[in-house]
N, C-alpha and C positions, 0 to 999 in steps of 0.2 A: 416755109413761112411760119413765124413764131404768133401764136396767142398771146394775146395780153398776160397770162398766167406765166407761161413760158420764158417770153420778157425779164419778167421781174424774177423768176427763177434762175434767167442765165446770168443776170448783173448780180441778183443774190450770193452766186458762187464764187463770181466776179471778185466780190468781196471779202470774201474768205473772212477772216480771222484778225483781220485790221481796225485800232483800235481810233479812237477820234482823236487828236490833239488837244490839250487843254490849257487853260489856263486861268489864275484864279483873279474875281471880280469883286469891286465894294457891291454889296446889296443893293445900291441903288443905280449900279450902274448892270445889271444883271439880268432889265427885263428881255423876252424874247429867247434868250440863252438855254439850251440845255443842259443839265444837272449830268453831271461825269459818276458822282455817290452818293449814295442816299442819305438824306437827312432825318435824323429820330429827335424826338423831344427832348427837351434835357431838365421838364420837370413834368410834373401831373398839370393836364387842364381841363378844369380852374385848379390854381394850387391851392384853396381852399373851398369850404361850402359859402357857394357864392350866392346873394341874394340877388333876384330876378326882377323883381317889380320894387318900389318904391314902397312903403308901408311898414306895417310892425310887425315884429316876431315875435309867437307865441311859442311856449312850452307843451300848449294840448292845444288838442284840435280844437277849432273857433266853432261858438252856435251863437246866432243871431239874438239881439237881445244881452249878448253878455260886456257885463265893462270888467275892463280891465287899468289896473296902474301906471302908466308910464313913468317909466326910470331911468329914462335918457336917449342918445341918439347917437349913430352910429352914419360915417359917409364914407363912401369907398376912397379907397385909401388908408382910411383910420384902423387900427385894431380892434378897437372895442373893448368892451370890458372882460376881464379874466374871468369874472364870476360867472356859475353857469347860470342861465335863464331858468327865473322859475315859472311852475303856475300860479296865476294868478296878475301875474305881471304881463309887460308889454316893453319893446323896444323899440324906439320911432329907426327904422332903417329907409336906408337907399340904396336903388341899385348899385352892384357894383362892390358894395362892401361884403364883408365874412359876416356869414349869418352867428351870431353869439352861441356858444356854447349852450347846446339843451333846445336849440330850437327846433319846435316838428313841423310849424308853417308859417309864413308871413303873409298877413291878410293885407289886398292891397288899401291905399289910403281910401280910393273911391268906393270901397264897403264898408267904408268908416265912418264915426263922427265925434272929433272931439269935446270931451265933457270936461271942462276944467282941467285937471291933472290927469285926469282919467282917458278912455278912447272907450266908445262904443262898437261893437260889430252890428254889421247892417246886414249882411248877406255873406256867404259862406258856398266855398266850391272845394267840396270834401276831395276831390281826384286831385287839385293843385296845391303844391307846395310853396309854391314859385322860389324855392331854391333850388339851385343847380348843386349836387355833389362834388367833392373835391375827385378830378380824374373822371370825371362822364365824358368828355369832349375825347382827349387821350392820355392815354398813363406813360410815366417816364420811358425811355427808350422808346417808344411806339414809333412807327413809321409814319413821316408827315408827307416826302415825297421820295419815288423813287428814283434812281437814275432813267436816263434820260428826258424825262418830265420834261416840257418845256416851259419859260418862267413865266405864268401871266401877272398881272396884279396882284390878284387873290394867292398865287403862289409866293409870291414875294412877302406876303404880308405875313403868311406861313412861318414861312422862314424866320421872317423877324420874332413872330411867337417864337422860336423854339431857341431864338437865342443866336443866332448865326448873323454876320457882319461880312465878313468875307466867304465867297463860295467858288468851288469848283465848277467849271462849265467849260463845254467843247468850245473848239476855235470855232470861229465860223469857215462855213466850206469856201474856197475864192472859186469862183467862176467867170471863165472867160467865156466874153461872146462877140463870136465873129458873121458876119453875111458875105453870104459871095451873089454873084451875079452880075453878067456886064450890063445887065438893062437898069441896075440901082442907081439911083442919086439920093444927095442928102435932102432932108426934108426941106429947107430953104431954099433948094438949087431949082431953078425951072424947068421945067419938063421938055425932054425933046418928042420927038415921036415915036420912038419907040423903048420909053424911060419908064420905070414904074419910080415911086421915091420908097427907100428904104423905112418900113416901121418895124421889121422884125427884130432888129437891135433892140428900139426901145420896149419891145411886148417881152423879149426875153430879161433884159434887164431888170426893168418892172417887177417881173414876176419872180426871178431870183431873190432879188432884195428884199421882196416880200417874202419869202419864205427861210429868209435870215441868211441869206448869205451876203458876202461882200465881193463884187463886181470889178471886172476888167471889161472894157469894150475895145474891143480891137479893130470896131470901126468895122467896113464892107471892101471888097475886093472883085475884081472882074472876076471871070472864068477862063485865068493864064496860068498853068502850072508853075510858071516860077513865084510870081507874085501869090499866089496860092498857096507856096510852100514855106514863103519866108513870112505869110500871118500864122501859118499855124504852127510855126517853128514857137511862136511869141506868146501861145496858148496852151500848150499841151503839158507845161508843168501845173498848170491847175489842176485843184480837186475834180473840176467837172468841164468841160470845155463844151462848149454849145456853138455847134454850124449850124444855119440856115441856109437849103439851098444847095444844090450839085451832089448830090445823092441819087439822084433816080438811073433812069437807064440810056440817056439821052450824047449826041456828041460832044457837048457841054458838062457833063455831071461827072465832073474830076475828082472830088474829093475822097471819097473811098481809095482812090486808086494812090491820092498824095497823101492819107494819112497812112496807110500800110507801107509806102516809102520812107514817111518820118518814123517809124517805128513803133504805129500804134497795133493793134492785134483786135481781129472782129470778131465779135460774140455773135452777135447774127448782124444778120440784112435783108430786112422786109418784116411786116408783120401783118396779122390778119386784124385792120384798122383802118377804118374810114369816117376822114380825113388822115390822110399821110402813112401810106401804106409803103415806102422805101426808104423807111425809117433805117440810118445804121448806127449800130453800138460797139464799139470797143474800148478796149483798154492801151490807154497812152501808156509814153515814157513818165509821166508823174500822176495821171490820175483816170477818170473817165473820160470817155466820148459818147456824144450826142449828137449822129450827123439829122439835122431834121431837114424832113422836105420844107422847100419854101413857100410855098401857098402860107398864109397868114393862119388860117384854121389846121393844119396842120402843123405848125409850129407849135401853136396854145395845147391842143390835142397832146402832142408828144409832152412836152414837158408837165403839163396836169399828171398826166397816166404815168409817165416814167421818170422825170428829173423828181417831181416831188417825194416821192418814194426814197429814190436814190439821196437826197440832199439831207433827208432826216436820217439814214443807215451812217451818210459819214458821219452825225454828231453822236450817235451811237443807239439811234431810237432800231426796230425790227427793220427791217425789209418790207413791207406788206403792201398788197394793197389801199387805195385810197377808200376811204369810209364812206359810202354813201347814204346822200337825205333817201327818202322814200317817199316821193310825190304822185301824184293823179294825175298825168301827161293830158294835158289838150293842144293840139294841136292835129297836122294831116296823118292819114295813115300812109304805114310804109310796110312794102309787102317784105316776106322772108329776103335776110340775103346773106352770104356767107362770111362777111369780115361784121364784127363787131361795130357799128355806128354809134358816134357823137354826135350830139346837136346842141346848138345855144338856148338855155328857157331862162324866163324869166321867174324866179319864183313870188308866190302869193299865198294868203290864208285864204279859206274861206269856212266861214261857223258851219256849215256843213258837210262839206268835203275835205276839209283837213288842208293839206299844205298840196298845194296847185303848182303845175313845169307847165308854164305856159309858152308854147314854141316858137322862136323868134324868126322872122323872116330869113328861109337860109335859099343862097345861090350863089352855093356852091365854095369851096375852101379856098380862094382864090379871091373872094370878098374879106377885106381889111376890116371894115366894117361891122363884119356880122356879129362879132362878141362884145360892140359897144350896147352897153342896156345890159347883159347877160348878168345871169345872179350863176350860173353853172351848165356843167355837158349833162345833159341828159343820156343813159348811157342806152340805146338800142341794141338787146342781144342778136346776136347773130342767130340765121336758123329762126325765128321767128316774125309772125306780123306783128304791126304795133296797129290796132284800132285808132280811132283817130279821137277817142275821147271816152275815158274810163281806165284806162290800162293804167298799174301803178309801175313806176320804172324806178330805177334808182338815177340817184343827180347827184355827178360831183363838185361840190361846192368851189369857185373860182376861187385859185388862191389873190390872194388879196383885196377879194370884195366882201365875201363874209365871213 
């Protein structure tokens, strides 16, 4: 039985040497996408000494009580005049423009006060310039982002600094996702009596798309080996194919046994993780597998801890672990146990405890329910007690809610 660590070391290998598919996007259509090369500056910024605050440029340092000349005005955009700034003088600036030649400060307008032609200094803050140097932000070639970066806003904006319009970025991964089980119906269809309705399609969906891939649903299927063989005949040329459901050890739980008949190959089977501990993973004829157990918390479990990881290696980001927040766990205490535990919290501030996992009503991975309200898993190490209020745990943040 594989550790979480272990896990993500067998699909790691899994993956060997395979590079992402790419292809290239307008800037505006690029967010969310990650970067295939990295992108460098293609000038200095600011490409010149840039004025900061609104006000005038002096030649020498300001002292209160001094007037000085005004001899013109300067708006971002403008050049300015050639000549360099002398002392004695002043130059009505605005943010945004090149500071004139010879300038050592720009006093803002509100320490000012205009005297006819002239300008008064009022007050003086010897440590401020409020010009920005040409090249303080980044110098030509400098690194803006690396590969595979993923694009947020502020990265795109990036980009536009440096001059880029069109950019390179991975495909996104396709993923299929299929459910088995003969007690499924669709969520519309009425319940018989012994019918659950199908939500793990859309939890899996959901959660792919959120984390940038683009979706196949292949719909739900009993527990009949032929009909079982010919949906995942219709899946396993995707990047990532995701089962819910018929993995465990039961007279029902086909799927391991049909996907090693279609030709997929198992990296392990089972892991030390609770929710969903007959988790199986292998490698298809076109991409990965993801057999997850079907309890609903078991589903979200696996793919948090393992597709996400997996879904950023195929754009070409590491392999790693997921990052976790570090919160102040309140809720019950739970004694030592040997698999790894998730739990649903909610997270919160508080001004004097910092950032709060407060624990969501759980019973048990088989409630559909439990991760609605959830800000993330709360991760309980295995091998230890959790107190039931003080312990600082780590929380992986729910892909698609923060």
């Amino acid at each position: 039985m594989r550790s979480v660590e272990e896990a993500l070391a067998a699909l790691e290998a899994a993956l060997g040497d395979r590079r992402p598919a790419g292809e290239e996007l307008p800037l505006a259509e690029a967010l969310g996408r990650r970067l295939l090369a990295p992108v460098r500056m293609d000038h200095d910024l600011p490409p010149f000494d840039r004025v900061a605050m609104d006000g005038y440029a002096l030649a020498e340092a300001a002292a209160p009580g001094r007037r000085l000349r005004v001899f013109g005005v300067v708006h971002a955009g403008e050049a300015g005049p050639a000549a360099r700034l002398e002392p004695g003088t002043a130059l009505r600036v605005m943010t945004g423009a090149p500071a004139p030649l010879g300038t050592r400060c720009v006093v803002p307008f509100e320490w000012t006060r205009a005297a006819g032609g002239d300008v008064e200094i009022l007050r003086v803050d010897p440590a401020a310039t409020h010009v920005v140097p040409r090249g303080t932000h980044r110098r030509a070639g400098e690194l803006v982002l690396a590969p595979a970066a993923r694009l947020s806003p502020s990265g795109l904006a990036g980009l536009a600094t440096a001059g880029v319009t069109e950019v390179q970025v991975a495909r996104r991964p396709r993923v299929a996702v299929l459910g088995t089980g003969s007690e499924l119906v669709a969520p519309g269809e009425r319940l018989g009596p012994a019918a659950i309705r199908n939500s793990n399609n859309s939890l899996l969906l959901g959660l792919a798309e959120a984390a940038g891939a683009q979706c196949q649903d292949l719909g739900f299927v009993a527990d009949e080996p032929g009909v079982l063989a010919a949906a995942l005949a219709r899946g396993l040329d995707a990047d990532l194919l995701l089962i819910s459901g018929g993995v465990s050890l039961g007279d029902r739980d086909l799927v391991p046994a049909a996907l090693l008949g279609a030709g997929a190959r198992c990296l392990f089977h089972r892991w030390q993780v609770q929710p969903g501990g007959p988790l199986w993973a292998g490698l298809g004829p076109g991409g990965f597998v993801l057999g997850l157990p079907g309890n609903p918390a078991a589903v979200l479990v696996g793919f948090e801890v393992l597709a996400v990881p997996l879904l950023a290696a195929l754009e070409g980001a590491p392999l790693s672990p997921r990052t976790p927040l570090w919160a102040r766990y309140v809720g019950p205490a739970a004694p030592p146990a040997p698999r790894r535990r998730y739990r649903p919290v909610a997270l919160d501030g508080d001004s004097e405890q910092g950032l709060l996992a407060r624990a969501l009503p759980w019973q048990g991975s088989g409630d559909p329910l439990a991760f609605v309200g959830a800000d993330g898993l709360a991760v309980l190490p295995e091998g230890r007690a959790v107190p039931p209020e003080g312990a600082v745990l780590g929380v992986i943040p729910l892909t698609g809610v923060r």
